[in-house]
DRENDO-719710 format. One line per field, with one value per residue (C-alpha): x, y, z; residue in three letters. Coordinates in Angstrom, 1 decimal, padded with zeros to 4 digits. Each point is the difference from the previous one (the first is absolute). Example, Ala and Ser with C-alpha at 12.3 -4.5 7.8 and 13.67 -1.06 7.14 Angstrom:
X = (012.3 001.4)
Y = (-004.5 003.4)
Z = (007.8 -000.7)
rest = (ALA SER)
This chain:
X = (-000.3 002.3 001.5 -003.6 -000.8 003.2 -001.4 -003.2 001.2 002.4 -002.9 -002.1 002.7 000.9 -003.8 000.1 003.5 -002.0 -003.4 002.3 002.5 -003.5 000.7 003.5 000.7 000.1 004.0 000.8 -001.3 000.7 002.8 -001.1 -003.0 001.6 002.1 -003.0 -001.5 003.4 000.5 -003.4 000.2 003.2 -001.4 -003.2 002.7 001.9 -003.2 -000.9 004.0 000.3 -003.7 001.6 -001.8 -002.7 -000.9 000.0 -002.3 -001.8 001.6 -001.3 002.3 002.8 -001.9 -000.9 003.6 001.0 -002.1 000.4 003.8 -000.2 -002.4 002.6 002.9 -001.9 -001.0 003.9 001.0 -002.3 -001.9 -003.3 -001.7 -002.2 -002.9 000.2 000.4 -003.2 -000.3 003.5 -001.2 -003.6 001.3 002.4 -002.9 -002.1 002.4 000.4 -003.4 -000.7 002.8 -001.1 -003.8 001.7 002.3 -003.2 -002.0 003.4 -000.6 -003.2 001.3 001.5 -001.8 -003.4 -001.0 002.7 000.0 -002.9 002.0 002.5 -002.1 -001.7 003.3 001.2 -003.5 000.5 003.8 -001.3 -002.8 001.8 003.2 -002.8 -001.3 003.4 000.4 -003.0 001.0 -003.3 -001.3 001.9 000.1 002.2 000.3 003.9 002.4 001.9 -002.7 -001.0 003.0 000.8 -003.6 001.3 003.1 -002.3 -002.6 002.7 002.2 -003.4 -001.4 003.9 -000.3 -003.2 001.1 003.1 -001.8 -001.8 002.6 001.2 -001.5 -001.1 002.1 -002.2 -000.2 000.7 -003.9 -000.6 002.6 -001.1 -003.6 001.0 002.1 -002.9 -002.1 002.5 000.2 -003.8 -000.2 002.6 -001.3 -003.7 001.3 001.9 -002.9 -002.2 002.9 000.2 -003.7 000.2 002.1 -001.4 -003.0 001.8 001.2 -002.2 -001.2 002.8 002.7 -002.3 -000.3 004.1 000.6 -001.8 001.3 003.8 -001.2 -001.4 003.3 001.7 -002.3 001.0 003.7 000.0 -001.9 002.1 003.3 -001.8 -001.0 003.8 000.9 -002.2 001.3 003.8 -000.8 -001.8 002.9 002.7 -001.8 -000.3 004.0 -000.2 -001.2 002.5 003.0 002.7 002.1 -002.7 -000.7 002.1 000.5 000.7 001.6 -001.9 002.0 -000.5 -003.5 000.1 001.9 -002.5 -002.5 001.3 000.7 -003.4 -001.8 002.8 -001.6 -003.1 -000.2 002.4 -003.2 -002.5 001.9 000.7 -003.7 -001.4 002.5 -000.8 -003.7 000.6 002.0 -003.3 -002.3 002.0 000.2 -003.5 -002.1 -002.4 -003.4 -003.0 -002.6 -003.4 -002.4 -003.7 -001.4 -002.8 -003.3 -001.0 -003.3 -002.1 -000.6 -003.9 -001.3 -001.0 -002.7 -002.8 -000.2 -003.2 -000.3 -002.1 -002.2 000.4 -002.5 -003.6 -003.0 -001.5 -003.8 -001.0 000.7 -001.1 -003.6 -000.3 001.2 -002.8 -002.9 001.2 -000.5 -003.6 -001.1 -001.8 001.0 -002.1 -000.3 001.7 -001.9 -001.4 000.0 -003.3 -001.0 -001.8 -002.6 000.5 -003.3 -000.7 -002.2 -000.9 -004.0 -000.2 001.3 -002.1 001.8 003.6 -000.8 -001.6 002.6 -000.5 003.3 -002.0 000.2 -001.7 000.0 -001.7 002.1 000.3 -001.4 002.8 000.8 000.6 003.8 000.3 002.6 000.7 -000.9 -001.9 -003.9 000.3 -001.1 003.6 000.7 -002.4 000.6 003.6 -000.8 -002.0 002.3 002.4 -002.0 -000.7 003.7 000.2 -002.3 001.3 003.4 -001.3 -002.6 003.5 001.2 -001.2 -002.2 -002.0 -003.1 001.4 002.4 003.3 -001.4 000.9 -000.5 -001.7 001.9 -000.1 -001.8 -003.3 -000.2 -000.8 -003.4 000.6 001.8 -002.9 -002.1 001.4 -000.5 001.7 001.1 -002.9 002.8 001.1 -003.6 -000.1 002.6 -000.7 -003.9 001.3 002.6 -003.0 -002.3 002.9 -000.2 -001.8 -001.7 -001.3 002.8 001.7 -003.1 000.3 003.6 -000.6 -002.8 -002.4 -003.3 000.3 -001.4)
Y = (-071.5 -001.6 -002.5 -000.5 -001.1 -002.1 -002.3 -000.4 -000.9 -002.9 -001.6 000.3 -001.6 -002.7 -000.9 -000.6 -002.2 -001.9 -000.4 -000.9 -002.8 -001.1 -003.7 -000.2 -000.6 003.7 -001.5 001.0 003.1 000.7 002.5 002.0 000.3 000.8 003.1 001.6 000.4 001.3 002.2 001.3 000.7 001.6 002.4 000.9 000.8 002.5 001.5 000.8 001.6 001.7 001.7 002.7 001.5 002.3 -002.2 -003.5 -003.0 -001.4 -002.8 -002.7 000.6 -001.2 -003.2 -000.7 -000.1 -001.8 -002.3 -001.1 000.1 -002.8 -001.9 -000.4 -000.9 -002.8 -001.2 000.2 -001.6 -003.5 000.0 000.1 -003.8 -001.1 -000.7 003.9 001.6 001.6 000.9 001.7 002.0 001.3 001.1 002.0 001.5 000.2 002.6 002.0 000.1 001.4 002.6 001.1 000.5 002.2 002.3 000.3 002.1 001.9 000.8 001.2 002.8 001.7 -001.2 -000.7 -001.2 -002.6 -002.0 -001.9 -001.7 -001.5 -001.3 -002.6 -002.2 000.2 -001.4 -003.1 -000.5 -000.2 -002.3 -002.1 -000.5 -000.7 -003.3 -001.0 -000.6 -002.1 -003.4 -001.1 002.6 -001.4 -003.3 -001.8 003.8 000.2 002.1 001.7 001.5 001.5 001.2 001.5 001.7 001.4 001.1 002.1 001.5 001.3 001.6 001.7 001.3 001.5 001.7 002.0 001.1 000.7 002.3 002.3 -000.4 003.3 002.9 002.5 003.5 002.5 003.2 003.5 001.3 -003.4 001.2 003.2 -001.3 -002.0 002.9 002.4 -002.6 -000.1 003.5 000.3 -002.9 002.4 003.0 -001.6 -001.5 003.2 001.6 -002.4 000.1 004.0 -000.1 -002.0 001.6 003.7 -001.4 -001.3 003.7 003.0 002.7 002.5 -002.7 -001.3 003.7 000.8 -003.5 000.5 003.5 -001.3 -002.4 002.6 002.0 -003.1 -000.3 003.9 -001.1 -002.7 001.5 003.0 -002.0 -002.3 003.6 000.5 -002.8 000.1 003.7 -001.4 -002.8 002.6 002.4 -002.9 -000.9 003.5 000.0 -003.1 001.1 003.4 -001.2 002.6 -001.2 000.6 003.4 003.1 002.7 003.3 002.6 003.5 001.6 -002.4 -000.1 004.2 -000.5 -002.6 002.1 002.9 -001.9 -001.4 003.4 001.6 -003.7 000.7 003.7 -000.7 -003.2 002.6 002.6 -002.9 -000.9 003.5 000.5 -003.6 001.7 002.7 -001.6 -002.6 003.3 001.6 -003.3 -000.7 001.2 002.9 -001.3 000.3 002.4 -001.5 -000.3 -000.2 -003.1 -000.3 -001.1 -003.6 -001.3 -001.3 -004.0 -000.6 -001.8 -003.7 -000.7 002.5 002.6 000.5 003.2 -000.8 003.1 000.7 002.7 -001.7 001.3 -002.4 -001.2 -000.4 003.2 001.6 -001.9 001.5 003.6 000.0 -001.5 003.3 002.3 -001.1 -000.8 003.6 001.3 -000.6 002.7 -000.7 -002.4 002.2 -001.4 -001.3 002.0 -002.3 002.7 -001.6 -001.7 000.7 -001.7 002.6 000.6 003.8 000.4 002.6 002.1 -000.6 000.7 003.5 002.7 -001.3 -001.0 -001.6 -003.9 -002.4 -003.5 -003.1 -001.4 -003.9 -001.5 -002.0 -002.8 001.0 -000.8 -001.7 000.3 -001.0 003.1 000.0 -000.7 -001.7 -003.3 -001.1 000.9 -001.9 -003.2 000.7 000.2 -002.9 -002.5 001.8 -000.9 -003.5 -000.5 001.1 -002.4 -003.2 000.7 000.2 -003.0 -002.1 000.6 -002.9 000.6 -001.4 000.6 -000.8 -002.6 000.4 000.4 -002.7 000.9 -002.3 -002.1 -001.1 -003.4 002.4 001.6 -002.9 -001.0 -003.5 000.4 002.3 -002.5 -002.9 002.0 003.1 000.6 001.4 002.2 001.7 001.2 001.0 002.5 001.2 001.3 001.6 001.9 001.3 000.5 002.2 002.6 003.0 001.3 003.3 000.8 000.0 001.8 002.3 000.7 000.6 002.8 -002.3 -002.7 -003.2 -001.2)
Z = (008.9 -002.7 002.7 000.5 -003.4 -000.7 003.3 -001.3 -003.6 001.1 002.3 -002.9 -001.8 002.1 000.2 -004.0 000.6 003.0 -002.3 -003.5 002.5 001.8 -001.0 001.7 003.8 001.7 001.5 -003.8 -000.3 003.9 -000.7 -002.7 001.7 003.5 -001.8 -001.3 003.4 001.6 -003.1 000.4 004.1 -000.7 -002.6 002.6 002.6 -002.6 -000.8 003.3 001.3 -003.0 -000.1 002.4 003.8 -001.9 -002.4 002.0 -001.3 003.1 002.4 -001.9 -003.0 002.7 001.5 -003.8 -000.6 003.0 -000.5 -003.7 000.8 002.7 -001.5 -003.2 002.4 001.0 -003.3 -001.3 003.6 -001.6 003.7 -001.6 -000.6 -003.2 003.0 001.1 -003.3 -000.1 003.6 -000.3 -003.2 001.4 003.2 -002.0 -002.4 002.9 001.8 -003.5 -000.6 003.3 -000.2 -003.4 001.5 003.3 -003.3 -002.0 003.2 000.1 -003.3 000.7 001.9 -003.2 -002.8 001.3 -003.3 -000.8 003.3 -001.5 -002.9 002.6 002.6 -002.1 -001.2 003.5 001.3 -002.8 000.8 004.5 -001.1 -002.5 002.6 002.7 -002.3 -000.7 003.6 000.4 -002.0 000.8 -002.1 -003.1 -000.1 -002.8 -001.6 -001.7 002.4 -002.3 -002.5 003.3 001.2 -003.7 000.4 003.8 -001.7 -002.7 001.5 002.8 -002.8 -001.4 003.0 000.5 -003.2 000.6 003.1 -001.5 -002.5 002.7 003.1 -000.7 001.3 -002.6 -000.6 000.9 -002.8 001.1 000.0 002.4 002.3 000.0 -000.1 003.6 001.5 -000.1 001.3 003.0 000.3 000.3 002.5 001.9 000.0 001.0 002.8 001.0 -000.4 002.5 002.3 000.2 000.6 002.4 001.7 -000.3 001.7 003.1 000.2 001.9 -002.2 000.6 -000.7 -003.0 -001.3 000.6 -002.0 -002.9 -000.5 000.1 -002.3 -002.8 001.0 -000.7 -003.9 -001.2 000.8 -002.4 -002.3 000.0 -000.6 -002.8 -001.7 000.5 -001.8 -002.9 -000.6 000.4 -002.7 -002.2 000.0 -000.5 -003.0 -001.4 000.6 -001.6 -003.3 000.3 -002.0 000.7 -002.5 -003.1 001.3 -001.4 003.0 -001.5 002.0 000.7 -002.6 -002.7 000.7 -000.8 -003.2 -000.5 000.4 -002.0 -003.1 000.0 000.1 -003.5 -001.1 000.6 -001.3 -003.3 -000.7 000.0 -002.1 -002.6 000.4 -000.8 -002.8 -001.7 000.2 -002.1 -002.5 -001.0 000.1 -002.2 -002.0 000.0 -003.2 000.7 000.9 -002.8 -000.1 001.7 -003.2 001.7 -000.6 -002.6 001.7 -000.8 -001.5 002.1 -001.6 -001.0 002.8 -001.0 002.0 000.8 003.1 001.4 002.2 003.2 000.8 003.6 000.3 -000.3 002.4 001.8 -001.2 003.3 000.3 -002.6 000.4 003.7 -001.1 -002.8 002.4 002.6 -003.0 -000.6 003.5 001.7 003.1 002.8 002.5 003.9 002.1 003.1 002.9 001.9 003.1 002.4 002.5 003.7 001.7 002.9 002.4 002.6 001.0 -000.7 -003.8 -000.5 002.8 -001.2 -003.3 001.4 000.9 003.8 000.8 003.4 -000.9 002.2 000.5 001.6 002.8 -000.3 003.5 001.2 002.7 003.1 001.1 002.4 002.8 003.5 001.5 002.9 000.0 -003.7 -001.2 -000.7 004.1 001.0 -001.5 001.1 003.6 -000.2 -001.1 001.9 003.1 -001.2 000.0 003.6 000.9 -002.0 002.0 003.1 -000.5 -000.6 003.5 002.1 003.1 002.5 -001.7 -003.5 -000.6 -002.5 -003.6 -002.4 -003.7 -002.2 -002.3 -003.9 001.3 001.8 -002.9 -002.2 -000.1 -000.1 003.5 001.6 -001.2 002.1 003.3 001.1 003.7 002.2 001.9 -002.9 -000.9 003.3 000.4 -003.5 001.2 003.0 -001.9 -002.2 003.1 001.9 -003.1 001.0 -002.6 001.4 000.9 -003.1 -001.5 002.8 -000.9 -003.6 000.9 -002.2 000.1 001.1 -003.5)
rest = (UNK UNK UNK UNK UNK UNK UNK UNK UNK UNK UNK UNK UNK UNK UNK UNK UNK UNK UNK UNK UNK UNK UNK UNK UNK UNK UNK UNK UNK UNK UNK UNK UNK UNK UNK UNK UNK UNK UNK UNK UNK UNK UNK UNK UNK UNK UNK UNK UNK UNK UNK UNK UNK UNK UNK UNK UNK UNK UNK UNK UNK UNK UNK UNK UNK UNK UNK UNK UNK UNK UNK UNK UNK UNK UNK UNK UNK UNK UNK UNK UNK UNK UNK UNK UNK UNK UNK UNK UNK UNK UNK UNK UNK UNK UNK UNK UNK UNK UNK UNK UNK UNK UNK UNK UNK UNK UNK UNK UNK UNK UNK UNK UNK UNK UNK UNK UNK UNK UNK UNK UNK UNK UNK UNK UNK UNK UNK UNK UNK UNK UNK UNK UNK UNK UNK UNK UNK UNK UNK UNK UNK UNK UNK UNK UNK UNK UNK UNK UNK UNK UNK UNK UNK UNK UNK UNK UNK UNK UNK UNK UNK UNK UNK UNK UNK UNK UNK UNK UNK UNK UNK UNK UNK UNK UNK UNK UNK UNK UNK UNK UNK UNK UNK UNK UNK UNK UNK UNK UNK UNK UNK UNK UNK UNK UNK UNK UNK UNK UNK UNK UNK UNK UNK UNK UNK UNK UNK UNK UNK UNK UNK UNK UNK UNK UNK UNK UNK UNK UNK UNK UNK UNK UNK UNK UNK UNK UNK UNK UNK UNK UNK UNK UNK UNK UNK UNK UNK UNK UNK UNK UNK UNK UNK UNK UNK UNK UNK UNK UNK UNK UNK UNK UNK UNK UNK UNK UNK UNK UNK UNK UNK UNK UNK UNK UNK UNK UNK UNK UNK UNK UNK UNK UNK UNK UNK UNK UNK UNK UNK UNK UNK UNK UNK UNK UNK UNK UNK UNK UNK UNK UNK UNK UNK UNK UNK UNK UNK UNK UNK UNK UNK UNK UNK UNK UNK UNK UNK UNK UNK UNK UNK UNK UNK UNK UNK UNK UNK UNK UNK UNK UNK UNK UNK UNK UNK UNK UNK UNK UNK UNK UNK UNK UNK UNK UNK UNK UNK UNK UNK UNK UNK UNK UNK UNK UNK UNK UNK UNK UNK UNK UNK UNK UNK UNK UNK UNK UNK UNK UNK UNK UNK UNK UNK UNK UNK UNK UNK UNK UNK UNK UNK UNK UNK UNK UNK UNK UNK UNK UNK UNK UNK UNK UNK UNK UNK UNK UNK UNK UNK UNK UNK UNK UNK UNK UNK UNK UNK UNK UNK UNK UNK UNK UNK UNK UNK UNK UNK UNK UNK UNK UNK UNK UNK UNK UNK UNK UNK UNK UNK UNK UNK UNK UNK UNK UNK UNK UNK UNK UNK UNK UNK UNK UNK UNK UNK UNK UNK UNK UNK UNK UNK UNK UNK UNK UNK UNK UNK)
């Protein structure tokens, strides 16, 4: 990056000599001019070697350099005319431009954000080389304050990329940020893989593969619980610091021991002995005088004493109006005598037990027993019904019944003209009844 920078200052440099010497012949300032551009393509080239495998500009960096390199040769070497000056010079910026438009989508790739501040000098530098090329496009313009502008905006557009060419050093959350990333991406497509592979299997192989494989879990589980345990006990040894710990032997711990009980038991004879000294030290205690009862203070504000046992005056208003009230005797109650409705009163009330009544004359019931009303009404609709079936059965003498419809029934219809065959074979299924017979059956009048 700093050989980077140094090229891009001396083009920008040498455009200020070209624009401040833009009233001289460009044979005068050919060699300053010339050494700037090999200067600067040598620079590019160091950039590039020295930027190391890993860390490795793009391509362009190298035509860049090449390119600026040859392109001063010539200009020290005097083969460039006054008539091709600015030709010479905009196919130059033209090439830069366009490699400084191909490092800024590089760019892009590690700083997405950046790439856009490169991009626009290198489109001015390709467009700007492109009209210097064109005479006709310029026509009586002065060559050198356009090469010195070539010269400039080249140097600029070197220094911005110059500024974001190196990629950025990634913190340690970021890497660990993009290696769990990875290891997710893994384990997913692991994941896919094993499935897709389990289903290509048949059930018994399926079954057998999945149960190696939750074998396969405990294991690791088991040794990761092993390791956690391992790292908790080296800590724990860890804090244990043999050399600040006193190790007594078993029979220093006893004397140990022994001298701290004489210790203990001398402490609580001196205790007890200090006791009695300060009793006897203490002056005897005085005799309890009783207390002499206080007077009570005169109260300054009056007490009112609330009586709390008041009769009521309801209720001494209802005891007095019982007093004077008489008592009434008990209310007896009514006895109703029963009516009865019977013809003979005179008998029941006699010591005749013998009660007689008048029988209500009722309807005669009636049923379907034989020789009643009811049966014969029965019997003749039951015989009616005999008939009507048989009278539907078509013979020679009488032809297949056809009931009447909703239309004969209408009285406008019967009054436009009924069929004389119909009234036909209804009067000789009226004159067919026999009468007497049916009277006969019943065992009653013709009327």
């Amino acid at each position: 990056m700093v050989f980077t920078v140094l090229a891009g200052i001396i083009l920008a440099g040498a455009g200020a000599f070209i624009f401040a010497f833009s009233t001289m012949l460009f044979s005068a300032i050919a060699f300053p001019v010339g050494a700037a551009m090999v200067l600067s393509g040598v620079l590019i080239l160091l950039s590039y070697i020295t930027s190391g495998r890993d860390r490795r500009p793009p391509d362009t960096m190298l035509v860049e350099g090449v390119v600026s390199a040859l392109f001063g040769l010539t200009v020290l070497s005097d083969f460039v005319i006054e008539s091709m000056i600015s030709v010479f010079f905009g196919a130059w910026l033209t090439v830069s431009g366009a490699n400084r438009i191909s490092q800024s989508i590089s760019v892009s790739r590690y700083r997405p954000r950046d790439w856009s501040k490169i991009i626009p000098l290198g489109m001015v530098c390709t467009i700007f080389g492109a009209i210097m090329m064109m005479p006709a496009l310029t026509p009586g313009a002065p060559t050198l304050p356009m090469v010195a502008g070539a010269f400039i905006f080249d140097g600029l557009s070197l220094l911005v990329y110059a500024m974001y060419m190196k990629p950025p050093i990634p913190h340690q959350k970021e890497l660990e940020a993009i290696q769990r990333a990875e290891a997710k991406k893994k384990a997913r497509e692991e994941k896919v893989r094993r499935r897709n592979e389990l289903r290509s299997l048949s059930y018994g192989e399926r079954r057998r593969r999945i149960e190696e494989d939750n074998a396969e879990k405990r294991a690791i589980k088991a040794i990761q619980r092993a390791e956690r345990k391992a790292k908790r006990e080296a800590k724990k040894a860890e804090k244990f610091d043999p050399e600040r710990t006193i190790q007594f032997t078993e029979e220093e711990s006893r004397l140990i021991k022994d001298v701290a009980e004489e210790t203990g038991f001398a402490m609580k004879a001196d205790a007890a002995i200090a006791e009695e000294k300060a009793a006897e030290a203490a002056p005897a205690p005085a005799p309890e005088v009783p207390a002499e009862p206080k007077e009570e203070a005169p109260a300054l504000y009056p007490t009112f004493n609330v009586p709390t046992d008041i009769p009521s005056l309801r209720a001494m208003n209802e005891a007095a109006a019982a007093d004077e009230k008489p008592e009434e005797p008990p209310r007896q109650p009514e006895i109703i005598e029963p009516k009865l409705s019977a013809v003979n009163l005179e008998e029941i009330e006699a010591p005749n037990p013998e009660v007689e009544f008048e029988k209500p004359e009722l309807p005669e019931v009636e049923t379907l027993s034989e020789g009643g009303e009811a049966w014969r009404r029965a019997e003749i609709l039951r015989w009616l019904d005999q008939k009507a079936e048989k009278s539907k059965e078509p013979t020679e003498e009488q032809p297949e019944y056809t009931p009447l419809t909703l239309e004969d029934l209408i009285p406008e219809q019967q009054e436009r003209g009924t069929d004389p065959e119909d009234a036909k074979r209804f009067t000789q299924t009226l004159t067919k009844i026999d009468w007497d017979q049916i009277d006969r059956a019943l065992g009653g009048d013709k009327d």
